[in-house]
mmCIF file of the N, C-alpha and C atoms, coordinates in Angstrom:
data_MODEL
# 
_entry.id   MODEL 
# 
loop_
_atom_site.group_PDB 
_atom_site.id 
_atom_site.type_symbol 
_atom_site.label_atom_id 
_atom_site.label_alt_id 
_atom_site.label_comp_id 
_atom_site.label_asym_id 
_atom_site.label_entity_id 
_atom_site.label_seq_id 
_atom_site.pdbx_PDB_ins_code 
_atom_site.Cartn_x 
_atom_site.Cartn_y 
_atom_site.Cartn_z 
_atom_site.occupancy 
_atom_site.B_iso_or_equiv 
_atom_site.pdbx_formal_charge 
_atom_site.auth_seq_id 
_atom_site.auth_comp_id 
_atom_site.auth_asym_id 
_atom_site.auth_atom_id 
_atom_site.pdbx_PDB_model_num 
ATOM 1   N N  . UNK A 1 1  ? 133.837 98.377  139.730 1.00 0.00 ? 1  UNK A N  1 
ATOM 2   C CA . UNK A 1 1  ? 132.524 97.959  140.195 1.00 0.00 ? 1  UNK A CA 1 
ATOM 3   C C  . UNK A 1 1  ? 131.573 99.150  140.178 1.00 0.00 ? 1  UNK A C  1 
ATOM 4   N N  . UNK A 1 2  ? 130.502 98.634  139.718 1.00 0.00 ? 2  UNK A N  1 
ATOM 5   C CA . UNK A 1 2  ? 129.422 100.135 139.846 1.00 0.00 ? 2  UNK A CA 1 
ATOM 6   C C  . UNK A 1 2  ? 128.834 100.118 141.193 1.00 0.00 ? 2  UNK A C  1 
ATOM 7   N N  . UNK A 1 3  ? 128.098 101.302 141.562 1.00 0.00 ? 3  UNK A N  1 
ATOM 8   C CA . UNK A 1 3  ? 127.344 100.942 142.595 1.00 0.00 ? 3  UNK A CA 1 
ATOM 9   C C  . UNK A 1 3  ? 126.595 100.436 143.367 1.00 0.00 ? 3  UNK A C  1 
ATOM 10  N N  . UNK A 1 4  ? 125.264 99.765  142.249 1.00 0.00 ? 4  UNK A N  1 
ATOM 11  C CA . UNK A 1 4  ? 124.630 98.789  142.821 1.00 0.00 ? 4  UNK A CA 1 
ATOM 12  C C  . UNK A 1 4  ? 125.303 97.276  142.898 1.00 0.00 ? 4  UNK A C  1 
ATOM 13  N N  . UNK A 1 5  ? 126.260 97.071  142.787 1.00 0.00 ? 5  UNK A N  1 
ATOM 14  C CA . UNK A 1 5  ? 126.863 95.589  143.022 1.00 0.00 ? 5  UNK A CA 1 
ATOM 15  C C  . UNK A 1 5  ? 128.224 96.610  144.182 1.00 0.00 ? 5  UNK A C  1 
ATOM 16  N N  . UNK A 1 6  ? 128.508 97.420  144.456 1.00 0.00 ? 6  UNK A N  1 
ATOM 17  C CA . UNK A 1 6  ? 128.986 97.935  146.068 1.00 0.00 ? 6  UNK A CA 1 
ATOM 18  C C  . UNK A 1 6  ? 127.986 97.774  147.059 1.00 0.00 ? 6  UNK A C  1 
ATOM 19  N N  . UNK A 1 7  ? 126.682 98.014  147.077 1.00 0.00 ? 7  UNK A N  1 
ATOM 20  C CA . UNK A 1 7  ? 126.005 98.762  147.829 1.00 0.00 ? 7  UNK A CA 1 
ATOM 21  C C  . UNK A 1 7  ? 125.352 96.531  147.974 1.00 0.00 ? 7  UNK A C  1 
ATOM 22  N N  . UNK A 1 8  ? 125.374 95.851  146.892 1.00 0.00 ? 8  UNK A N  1 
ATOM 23  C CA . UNK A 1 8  ? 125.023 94.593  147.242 1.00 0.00 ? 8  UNK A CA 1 
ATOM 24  C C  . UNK A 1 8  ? 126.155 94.291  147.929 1.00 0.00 ? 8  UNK A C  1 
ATOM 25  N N  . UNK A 1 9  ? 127.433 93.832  147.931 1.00 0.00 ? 9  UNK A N  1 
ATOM 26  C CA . UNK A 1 9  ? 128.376 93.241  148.769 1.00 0.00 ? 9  UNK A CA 1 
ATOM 27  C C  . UNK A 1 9  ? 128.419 93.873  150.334 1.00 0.00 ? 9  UNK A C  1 
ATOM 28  N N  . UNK A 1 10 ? 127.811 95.454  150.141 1.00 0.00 ? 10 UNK A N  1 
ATOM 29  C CA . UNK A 1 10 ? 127.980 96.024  151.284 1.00 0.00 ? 10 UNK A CA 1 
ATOM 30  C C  . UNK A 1 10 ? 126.790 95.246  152.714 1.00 0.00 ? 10 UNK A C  1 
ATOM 31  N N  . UNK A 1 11 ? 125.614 95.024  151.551 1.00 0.00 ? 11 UNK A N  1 
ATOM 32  C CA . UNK A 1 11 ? 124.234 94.922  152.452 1.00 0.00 ? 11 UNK A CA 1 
ATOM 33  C C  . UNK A 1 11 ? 124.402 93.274  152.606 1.00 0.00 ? 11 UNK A C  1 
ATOM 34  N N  . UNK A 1 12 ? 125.151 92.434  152.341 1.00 0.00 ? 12 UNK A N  1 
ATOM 35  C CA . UNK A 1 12 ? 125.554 90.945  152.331 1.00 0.00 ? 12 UNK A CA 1 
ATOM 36  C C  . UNK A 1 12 ? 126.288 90.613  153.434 1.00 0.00 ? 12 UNK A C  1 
ATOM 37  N N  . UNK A 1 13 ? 127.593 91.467  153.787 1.00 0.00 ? 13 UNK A N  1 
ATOM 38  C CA . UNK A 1 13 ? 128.287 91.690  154.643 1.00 0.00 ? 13 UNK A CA 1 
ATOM 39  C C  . UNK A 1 13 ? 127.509 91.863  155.853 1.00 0.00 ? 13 UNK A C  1 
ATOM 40  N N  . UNK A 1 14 ? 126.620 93.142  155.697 1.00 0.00 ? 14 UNK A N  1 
ATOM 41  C CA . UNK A 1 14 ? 125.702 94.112  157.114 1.00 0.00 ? 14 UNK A CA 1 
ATOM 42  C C  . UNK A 1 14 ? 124.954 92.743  157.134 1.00 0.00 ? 14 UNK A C  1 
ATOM 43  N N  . UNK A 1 15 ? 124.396 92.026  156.610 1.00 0.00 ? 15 UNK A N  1 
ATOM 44  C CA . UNK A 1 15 ? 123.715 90.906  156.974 1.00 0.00 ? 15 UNK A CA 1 
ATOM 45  C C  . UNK A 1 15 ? 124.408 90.204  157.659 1.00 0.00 ? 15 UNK A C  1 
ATOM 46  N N  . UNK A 1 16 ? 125.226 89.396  157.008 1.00 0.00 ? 16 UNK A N  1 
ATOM 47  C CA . UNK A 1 16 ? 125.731 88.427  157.820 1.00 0.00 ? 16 UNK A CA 1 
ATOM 48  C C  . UNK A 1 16 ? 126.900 88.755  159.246 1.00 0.00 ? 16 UNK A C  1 
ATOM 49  N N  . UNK A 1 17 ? 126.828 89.896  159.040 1.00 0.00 ? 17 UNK A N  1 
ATOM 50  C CA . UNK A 1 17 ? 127.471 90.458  160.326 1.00 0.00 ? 17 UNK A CA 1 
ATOM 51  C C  . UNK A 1 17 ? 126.047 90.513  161.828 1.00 0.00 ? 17 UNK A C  1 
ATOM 52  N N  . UNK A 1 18 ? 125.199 90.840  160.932 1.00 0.00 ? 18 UNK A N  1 
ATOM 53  C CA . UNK A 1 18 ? 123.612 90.763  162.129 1.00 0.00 ? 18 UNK A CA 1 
ATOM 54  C C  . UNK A 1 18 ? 123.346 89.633  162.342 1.00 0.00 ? 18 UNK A C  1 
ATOM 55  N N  . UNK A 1 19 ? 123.627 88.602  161.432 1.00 0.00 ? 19 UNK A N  1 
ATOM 56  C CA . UNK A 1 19 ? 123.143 87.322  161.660 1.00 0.00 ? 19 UNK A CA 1 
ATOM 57  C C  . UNK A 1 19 ? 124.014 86.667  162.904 1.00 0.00 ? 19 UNK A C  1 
ATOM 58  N N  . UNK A 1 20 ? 125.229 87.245  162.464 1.00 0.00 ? 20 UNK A N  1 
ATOM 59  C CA . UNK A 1 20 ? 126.130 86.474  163.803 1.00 0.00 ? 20 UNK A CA 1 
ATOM 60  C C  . UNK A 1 20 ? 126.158 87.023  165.133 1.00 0.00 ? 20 UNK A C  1 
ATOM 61  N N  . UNK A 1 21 ? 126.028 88.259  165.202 1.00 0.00 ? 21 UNK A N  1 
ATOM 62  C CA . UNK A 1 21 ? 125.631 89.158  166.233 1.00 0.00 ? 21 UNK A CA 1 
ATOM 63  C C  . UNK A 1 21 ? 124.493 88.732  167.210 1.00 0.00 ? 21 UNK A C  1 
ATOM 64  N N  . UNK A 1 22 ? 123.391 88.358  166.573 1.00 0.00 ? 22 UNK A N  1 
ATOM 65  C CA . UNK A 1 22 ? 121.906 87.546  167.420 1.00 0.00 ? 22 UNK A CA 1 
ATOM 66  C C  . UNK A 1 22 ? 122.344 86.062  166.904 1.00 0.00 ? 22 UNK A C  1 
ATOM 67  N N  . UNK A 1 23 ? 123.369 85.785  166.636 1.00 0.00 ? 23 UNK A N  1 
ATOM 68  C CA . UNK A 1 23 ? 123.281 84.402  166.665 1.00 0.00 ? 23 UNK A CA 1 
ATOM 69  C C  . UNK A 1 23 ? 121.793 83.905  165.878 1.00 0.00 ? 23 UNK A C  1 
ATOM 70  N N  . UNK A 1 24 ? 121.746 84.412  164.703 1.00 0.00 ? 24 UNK A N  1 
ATOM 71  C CA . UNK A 1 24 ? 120.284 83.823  163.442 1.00 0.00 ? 24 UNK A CA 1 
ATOM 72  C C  . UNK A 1 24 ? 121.314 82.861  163.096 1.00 0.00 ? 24 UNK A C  1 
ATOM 73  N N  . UNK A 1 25 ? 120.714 82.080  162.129 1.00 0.00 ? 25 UNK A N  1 
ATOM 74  C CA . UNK A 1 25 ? 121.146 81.240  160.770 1.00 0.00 ? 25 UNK A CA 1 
ATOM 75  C C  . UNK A 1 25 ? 121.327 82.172  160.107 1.00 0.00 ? 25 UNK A C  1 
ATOM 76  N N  . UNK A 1 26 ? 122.406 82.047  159.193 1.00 0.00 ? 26 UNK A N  1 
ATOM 77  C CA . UNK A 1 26 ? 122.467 82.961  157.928 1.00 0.00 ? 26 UNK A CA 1 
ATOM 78  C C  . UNK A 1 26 ? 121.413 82.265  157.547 1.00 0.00 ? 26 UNK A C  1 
ATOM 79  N N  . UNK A 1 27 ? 120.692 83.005  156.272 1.00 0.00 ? 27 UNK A N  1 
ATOM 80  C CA . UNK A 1 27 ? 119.887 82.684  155.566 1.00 0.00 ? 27 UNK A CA 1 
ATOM 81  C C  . UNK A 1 27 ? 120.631 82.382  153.944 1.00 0.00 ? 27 UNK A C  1 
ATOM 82  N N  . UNK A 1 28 ? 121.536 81.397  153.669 1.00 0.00 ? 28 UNK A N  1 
ATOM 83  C CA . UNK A 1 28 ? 122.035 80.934  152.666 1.00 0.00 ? 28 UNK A CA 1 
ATOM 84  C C  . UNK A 1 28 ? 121.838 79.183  152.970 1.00 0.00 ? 28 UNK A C  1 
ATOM 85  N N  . UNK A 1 29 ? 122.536 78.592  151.814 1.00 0.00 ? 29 UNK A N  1 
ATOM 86  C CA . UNK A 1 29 ? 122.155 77.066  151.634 1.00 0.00 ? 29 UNK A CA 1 
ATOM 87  C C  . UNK A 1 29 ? 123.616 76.657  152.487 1.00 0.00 ? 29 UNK A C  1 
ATOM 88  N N  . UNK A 1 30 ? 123.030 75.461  152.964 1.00 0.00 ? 30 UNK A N  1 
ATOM 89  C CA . UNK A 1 30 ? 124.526 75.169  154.093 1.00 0.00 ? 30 UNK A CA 1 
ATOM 90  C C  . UNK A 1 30 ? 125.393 74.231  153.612 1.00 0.00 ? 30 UNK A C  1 
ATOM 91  N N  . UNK A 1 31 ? 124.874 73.823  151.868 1.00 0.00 ? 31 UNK A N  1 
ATOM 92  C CA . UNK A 1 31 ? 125.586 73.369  151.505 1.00 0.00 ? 31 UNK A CA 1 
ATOM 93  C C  . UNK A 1 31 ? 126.725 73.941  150.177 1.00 0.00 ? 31 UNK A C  1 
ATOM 94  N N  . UNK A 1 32 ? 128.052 73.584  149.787 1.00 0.00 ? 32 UNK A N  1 
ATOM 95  C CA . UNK A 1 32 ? 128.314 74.195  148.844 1.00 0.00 ? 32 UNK A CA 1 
ATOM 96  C C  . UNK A 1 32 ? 127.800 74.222  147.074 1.00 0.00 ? 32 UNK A C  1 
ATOM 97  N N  . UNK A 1 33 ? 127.284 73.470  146.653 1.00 0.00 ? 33 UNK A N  1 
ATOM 98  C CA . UNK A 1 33 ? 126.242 73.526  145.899 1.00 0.00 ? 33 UNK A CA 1 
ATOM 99  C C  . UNK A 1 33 ? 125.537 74.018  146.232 1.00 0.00 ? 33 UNK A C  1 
ATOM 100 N N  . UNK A 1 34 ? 124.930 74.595  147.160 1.00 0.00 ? 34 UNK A N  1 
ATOM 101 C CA . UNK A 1 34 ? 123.627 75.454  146.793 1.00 0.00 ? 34 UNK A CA 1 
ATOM 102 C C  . UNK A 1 34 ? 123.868 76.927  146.956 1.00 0.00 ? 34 UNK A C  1 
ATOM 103 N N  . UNK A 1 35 ? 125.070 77.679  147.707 1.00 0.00 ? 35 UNK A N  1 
ATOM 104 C CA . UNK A 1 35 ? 126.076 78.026  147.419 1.00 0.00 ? 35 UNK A CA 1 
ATOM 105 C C  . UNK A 1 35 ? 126.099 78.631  146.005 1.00 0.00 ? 35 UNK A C  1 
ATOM 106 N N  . UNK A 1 36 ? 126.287 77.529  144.905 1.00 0.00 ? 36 UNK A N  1 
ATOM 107 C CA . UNK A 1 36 ? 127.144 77.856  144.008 1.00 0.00 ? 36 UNK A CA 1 
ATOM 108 C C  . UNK A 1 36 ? 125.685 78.030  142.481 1.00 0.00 ? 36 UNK A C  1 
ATOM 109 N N  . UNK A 1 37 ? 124.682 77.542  143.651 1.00 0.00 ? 37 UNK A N  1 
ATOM 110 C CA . UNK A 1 37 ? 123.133 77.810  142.751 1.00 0.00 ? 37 UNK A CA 1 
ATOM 111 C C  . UNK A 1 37 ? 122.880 79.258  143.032 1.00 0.00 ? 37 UNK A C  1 
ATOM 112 N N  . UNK A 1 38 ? 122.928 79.927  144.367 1.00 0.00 ? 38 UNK A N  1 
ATOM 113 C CA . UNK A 1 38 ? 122.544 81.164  144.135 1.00 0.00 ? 38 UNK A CA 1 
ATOM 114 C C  . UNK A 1 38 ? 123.501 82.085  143.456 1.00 0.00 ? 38 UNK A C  1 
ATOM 115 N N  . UNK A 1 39 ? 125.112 81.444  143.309 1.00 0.00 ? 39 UNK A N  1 
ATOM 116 C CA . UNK A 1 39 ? 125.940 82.656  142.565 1.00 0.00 ? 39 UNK A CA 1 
ATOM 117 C C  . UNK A 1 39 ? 125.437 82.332  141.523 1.00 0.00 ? 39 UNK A C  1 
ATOM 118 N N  . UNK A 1 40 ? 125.028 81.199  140.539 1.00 0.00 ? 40 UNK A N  1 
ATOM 119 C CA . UNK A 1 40 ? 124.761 81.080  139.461 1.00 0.00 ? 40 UNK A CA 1 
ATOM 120 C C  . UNK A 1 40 ? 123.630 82.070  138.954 1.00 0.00 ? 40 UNK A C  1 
ATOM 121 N N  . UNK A 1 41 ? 122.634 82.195  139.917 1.00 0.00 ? 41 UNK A N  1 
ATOM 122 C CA . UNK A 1 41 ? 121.428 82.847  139.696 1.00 0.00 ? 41 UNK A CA 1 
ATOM 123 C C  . UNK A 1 41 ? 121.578 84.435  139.815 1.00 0.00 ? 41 UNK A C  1 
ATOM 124 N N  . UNK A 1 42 ? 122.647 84.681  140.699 1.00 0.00 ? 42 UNK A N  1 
ATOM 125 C CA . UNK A 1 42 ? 122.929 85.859  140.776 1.00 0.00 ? 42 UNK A CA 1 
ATOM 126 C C  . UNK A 1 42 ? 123.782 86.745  139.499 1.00 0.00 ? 42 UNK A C  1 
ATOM 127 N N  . UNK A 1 43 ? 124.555 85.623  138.775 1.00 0.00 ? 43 UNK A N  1 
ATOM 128 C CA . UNK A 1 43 ? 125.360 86.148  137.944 1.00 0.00 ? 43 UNK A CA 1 
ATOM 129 C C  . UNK A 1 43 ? 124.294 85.927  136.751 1.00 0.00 ? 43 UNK A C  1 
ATOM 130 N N  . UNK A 1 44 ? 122.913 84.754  136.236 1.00 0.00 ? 44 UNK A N  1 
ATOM 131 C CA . UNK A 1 44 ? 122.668 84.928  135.370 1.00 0.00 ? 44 UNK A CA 1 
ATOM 132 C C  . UNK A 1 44 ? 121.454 86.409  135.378 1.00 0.00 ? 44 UNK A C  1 
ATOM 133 N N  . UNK A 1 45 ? 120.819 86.083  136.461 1.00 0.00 ? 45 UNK A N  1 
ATOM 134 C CA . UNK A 1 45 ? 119.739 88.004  136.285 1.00 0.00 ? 45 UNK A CA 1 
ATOM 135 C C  . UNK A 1 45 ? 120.831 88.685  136.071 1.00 0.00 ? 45 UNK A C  1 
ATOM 136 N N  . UNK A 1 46 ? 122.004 89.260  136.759 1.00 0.00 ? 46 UNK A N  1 
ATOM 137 C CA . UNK A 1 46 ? 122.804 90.316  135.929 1.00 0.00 ? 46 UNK A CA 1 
ATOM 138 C C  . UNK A 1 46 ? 123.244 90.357  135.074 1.00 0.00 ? 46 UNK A C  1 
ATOM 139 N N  . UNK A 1 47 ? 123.550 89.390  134.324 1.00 0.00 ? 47 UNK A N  1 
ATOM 140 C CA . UNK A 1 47 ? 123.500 89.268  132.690 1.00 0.00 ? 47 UNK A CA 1 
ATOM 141 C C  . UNK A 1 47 ? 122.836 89.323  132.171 1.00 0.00 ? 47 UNK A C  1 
ATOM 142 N N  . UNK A 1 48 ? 121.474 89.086  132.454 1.00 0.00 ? 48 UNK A N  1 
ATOM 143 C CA . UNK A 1 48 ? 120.308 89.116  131.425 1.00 0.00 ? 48 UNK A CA 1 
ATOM 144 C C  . UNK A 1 48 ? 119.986 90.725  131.932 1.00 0.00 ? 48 UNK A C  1 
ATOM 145 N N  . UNK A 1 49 ? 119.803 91.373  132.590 1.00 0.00 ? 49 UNK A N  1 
ATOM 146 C CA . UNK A 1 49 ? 119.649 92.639  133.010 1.00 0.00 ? 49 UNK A CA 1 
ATOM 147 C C  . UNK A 1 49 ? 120.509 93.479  132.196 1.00 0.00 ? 49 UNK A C  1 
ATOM 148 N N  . UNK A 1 50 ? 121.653 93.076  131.617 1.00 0.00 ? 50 UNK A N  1 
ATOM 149 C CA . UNK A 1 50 ? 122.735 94.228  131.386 1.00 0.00 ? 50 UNK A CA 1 
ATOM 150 C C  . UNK A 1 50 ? 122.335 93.835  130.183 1.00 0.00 ? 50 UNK A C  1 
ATOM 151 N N  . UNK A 1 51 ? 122.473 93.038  129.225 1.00 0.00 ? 51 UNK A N  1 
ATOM 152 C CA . UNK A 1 51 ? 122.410 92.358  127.710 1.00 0.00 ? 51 UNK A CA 1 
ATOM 153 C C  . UNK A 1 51 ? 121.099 92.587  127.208 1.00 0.00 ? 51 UNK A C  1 
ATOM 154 N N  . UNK A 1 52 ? 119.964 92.180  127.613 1.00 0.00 ? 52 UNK A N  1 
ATOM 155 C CA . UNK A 1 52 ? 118.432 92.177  127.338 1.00 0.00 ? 52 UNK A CA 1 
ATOM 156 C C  . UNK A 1 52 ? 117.871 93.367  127.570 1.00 0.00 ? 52 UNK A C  1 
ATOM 157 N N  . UNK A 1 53 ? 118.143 93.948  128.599 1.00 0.00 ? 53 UNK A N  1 
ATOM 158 C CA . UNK A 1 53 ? 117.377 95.325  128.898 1.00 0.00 ? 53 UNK A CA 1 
ATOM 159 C C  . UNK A 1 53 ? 117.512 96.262  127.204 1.00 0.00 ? 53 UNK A C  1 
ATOM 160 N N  . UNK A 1 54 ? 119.123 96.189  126.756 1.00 0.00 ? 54 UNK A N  1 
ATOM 161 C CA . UNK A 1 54 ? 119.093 97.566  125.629 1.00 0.00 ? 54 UNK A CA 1 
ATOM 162 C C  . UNK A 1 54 ? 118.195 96.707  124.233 1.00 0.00 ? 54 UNK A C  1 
ATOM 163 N N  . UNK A 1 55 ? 117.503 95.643  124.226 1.00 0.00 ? 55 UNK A N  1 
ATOM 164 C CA . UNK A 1 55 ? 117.190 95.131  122.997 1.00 0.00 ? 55 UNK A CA 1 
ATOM 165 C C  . UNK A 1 55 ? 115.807 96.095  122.633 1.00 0.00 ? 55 UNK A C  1 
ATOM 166 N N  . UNK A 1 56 ? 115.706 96.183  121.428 1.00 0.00 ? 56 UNK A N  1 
ATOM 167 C CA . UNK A 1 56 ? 114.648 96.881  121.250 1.00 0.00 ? 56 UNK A CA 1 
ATOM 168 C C  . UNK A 1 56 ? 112.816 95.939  120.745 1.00 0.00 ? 56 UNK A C  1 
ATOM 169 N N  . UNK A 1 57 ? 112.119 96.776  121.280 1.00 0.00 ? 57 UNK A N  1 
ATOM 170 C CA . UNK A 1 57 ? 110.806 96.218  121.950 1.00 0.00 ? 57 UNK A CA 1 
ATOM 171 C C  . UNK A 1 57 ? 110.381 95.805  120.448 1.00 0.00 ? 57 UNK A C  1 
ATOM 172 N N  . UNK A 1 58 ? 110.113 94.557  120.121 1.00 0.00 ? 58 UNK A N  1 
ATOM 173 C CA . UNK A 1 58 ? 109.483 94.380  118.870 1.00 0.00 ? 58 UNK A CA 1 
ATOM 174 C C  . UNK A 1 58 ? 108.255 93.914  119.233 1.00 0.00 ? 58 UNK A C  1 
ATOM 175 N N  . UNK A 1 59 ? 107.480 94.194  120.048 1.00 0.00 ? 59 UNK A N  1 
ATOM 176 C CA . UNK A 1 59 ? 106.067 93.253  119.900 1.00 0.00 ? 59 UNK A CA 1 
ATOM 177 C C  . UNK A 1 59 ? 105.095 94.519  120.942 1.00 0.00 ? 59 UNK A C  1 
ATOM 178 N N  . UNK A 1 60 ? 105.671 95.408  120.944 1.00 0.00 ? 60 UNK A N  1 
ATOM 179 C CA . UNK A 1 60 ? 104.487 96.694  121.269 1.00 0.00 ? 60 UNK A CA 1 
ATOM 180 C C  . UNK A 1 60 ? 103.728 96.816  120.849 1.00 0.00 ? 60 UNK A C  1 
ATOM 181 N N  . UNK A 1 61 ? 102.973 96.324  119.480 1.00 0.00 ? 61 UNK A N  1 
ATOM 182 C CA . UNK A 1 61 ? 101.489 96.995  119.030 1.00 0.00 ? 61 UNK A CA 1 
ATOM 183 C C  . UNK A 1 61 ? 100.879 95.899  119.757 1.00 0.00 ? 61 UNK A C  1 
ATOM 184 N N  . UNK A 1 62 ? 101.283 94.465  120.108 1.00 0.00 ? 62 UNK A N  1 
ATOM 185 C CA . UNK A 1 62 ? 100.690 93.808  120.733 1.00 0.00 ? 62 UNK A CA 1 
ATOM 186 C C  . UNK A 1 62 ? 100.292 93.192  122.263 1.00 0.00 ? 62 UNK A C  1 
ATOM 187 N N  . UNK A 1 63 ? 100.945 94.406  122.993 1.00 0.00 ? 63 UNK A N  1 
ATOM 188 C CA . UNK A 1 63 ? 100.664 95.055  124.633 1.00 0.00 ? 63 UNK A CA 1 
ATOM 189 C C  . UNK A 1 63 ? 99.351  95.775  124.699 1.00 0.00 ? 63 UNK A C  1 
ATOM 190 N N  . UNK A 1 64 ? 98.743  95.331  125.698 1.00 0.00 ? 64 UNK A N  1 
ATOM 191 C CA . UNK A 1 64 ? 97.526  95.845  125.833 1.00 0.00 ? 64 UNK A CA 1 
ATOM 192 C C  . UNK A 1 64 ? 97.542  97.588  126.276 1.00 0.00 ? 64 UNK A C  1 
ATOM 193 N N  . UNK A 1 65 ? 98.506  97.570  127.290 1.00 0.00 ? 65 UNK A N  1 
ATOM 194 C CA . UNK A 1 65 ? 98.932  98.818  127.758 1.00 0.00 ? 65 UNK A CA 1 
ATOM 195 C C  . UNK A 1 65 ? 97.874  99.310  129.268 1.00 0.00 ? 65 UNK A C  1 
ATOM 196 N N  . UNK A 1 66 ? 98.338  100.202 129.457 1.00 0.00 ? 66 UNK A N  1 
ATOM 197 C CA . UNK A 1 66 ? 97.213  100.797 130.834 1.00 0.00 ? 66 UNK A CA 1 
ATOM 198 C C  . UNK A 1 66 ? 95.950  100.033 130.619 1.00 0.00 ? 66 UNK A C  1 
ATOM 199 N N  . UNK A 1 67 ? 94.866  99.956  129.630 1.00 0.00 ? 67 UNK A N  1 
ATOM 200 C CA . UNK A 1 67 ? 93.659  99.800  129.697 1.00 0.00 ? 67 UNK A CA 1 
ATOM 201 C C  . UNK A 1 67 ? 93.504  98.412  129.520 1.00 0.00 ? 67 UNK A C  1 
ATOM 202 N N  . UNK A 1 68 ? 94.518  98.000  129.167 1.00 0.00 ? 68 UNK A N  1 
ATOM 203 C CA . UNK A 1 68 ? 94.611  96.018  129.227 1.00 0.00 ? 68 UNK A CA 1 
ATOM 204 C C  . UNK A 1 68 ? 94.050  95.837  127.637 1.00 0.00 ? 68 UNK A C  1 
# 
C-alpha cells in the first residue's frame, strides 16, 4: 500500500472512531448499496488518477492558459 491510501484508511478509522465517541451518525449511506456506490466511486477516481494522469496532453495549443 502506498501512503496516501494508509493515511486514507487511517483518517476513516479516526473518523468513525469520533463519530462513535459523540455519538454523530457516521456520515456514510445506511444502506448496503450505497455502501457499495461509494467503494465504487472510490475505486473508479483511483483508477482514473493512476491510468489517465501519465497520458500525454494532446490538445494544449488549444488551452487558453493564465490569460484565458
Amino acid at each position: 500500500m502506498n501512503m496516501k491510501t494508509c493515511l486514507g484508511f487511517l483518517l476513516a478509522f479516526a473518523l468513525g472512531a469520533l463519530c462513535a465517541l459523540l455519538e454523530l451518525p457516521l456520515p456514510a449511506p445506511p444502506v448496503f448499496i450505497g455502501a457499495l456506490l461509494v467503494v465504487a466511486m472510490t475505486v473508479g477516481y483511483t483508477l482514473t488518477d493512476r491510468f489517465a494522469s501519465h497520458r500525454e496532453c494532446s490538445n494544449k495549443q488549444n488551452c487558453g492558459g493564465p490569460t484565458g
